[in-house]
C-alpha positions in Angstrom: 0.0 0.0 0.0 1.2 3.3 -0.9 1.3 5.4 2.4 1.2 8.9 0.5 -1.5 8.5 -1.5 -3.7 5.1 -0.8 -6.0 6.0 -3.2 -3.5 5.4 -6.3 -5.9 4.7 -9.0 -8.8 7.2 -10.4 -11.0 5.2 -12.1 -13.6 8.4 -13.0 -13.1 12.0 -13.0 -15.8 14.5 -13.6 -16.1 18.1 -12.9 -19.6 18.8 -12.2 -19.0 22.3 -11.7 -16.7 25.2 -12.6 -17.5 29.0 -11.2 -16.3 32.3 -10.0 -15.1 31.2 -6.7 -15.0 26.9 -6.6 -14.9 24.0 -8.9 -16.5 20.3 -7.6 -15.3 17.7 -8.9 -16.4 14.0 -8.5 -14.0 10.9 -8.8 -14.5 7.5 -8.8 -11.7 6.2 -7.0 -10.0 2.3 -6.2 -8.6 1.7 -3.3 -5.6 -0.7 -2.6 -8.2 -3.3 -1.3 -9.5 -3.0 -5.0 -12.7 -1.8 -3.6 -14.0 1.7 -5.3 -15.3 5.0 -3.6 -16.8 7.7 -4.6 -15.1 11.5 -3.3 -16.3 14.8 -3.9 -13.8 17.4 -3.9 -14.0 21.3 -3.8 -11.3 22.7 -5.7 -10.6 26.4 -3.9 -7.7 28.7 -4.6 -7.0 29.5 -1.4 -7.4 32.5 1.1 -5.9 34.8 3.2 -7.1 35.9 7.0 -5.8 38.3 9.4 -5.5 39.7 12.9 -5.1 43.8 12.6 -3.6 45.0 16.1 -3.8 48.7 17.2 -1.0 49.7 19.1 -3.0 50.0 22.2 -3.6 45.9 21.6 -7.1 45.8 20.6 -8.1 43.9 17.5 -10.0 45.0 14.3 -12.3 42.6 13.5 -15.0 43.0 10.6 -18.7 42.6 10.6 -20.1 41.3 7.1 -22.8 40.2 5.9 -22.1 36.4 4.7 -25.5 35.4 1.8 -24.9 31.8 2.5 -26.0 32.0 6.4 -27.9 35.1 5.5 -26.7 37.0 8.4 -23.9 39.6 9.5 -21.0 37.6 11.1 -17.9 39.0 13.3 -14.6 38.2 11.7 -11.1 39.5 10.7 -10.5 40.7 7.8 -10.4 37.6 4.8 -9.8 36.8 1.1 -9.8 35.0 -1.5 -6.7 34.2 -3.2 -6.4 35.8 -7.0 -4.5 34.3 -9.4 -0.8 34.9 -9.3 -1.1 37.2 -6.2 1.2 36.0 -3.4 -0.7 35.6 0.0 1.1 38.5 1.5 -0.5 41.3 -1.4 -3.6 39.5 -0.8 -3.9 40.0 2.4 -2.6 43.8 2.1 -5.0 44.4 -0.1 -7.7 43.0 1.6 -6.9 44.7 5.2 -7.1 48.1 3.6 -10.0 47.3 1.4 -12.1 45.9 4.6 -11.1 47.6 7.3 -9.4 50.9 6.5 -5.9 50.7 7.4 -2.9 49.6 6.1 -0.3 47.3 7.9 3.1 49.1 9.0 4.2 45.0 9.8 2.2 42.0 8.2 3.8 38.7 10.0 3.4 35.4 8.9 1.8 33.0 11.2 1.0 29.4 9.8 -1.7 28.1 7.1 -4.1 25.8 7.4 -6.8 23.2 5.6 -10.5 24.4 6.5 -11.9 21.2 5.9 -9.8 19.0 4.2 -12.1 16.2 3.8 -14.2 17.7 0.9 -11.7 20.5 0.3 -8.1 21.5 -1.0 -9.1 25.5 0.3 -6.2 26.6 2.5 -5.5 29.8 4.5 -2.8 31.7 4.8 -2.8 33.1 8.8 -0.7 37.0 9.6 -1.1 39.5 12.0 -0.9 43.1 11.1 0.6 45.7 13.2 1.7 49.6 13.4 -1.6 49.8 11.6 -2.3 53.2 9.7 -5.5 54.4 8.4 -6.6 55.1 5.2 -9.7 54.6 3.2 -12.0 51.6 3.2 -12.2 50.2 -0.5 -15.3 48.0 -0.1 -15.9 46.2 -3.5 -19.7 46.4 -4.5 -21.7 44.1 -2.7 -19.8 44.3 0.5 -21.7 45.5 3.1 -18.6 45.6 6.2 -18.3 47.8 9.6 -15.0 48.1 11.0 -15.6 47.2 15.2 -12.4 46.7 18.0 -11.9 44.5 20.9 -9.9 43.5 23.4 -8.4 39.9 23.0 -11.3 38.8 26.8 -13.6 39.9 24.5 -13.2 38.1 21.4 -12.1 35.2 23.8 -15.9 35.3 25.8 -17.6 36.4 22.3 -16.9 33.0 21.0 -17.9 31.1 23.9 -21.5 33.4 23.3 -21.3 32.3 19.8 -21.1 36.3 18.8 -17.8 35.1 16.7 -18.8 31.4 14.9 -16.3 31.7 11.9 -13.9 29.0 11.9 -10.6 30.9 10.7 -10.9 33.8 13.4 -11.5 31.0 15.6 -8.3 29.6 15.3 -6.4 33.0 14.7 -7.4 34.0 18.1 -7.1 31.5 19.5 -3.5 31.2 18.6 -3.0 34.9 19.0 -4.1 34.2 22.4 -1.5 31.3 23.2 1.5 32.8 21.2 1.5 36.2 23.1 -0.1 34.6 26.5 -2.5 38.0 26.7 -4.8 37.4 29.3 
């Protein structure tokens, strides 16, 4: 059995879908017992997320409306990846588009697989500091407000379920742990 990749042989390949943002594909795969599956994958190019830190520590985070759970949700800043842009102008770009300020210091963190059993999407994690502002640049369609909080706050606003998205989840989370703010 190949340890990499158990899955060695695609017997079907379809792509039932190609758009603006994702692509699902459907393969028929065999397995090194011989038997066959079926997996559905979401092809996604990627994104970008961030934690903006005023230099009196509190966080930027955004509050946008999301169509798919019809509702406003509290996040940081975010993106989608566009072709042949490097994660770090992404994210630049998408910081002063969303939230109004520009990053004096955009540090890498770590990037992750959202859900990597129907997905390839993966995020690219910084936090922004020496923030300056400048003009929000929403693109049409955007409907975003710019709110801060202390790091309790975000902490105690997922635990109310006021923050639910995943990737500011996990940025704070880590935020939280790497710097040991209390």
């Amino acid at each position: 059995m190949d340890l990499e990749n158990p899955e060695t042989a695609v017997v079907e390949h379809r792509e039932v879908y190609s758009g603006k943002i994702i692509n699902l594909h459907v393969d028929t795969v065999r397995l090194a017992s011989g038997r066959t599956v079926v997996r559905e994958i979401v092809r996604h190019p990627g994104g970008v997320v961030v934690i903006p830190v005023l230099d009196d520590g509190r966080l930027l985070l955004v509050r946008q409306f999301r169509y798919p759970l019809q509702k406003f949700i509290l996040e940081f800043p975010a993106g989608k990846l566009d072709t042949n842009q490097p994660p770090l102008d992404t994210i630049m770009r998408e910081l002063e588009e969303e939230s109004g300020y520009r990053a004096g210091s955009m540090e890498y963190q770590f990037s992750f697989y959202t859900t990597p059993g129907i997905s390839d999407e993966i995020i690219h994690f910084y936090v922004a500091t020496k923030l300056i502002p400048v003009s929000q640049h929403l693109e049409e369609g955007e409907h975003i407000t710019v709110e801060t909080y202390a790091i309790d706050q975000c902490l105690e606003m997922i635990g109310t379920g006021e923050i639910a998205d995943g990737k500011t989840i996990l940025a704070l989370l880590w935020f939280h742990l790497k710097n040991g703010v209390k």
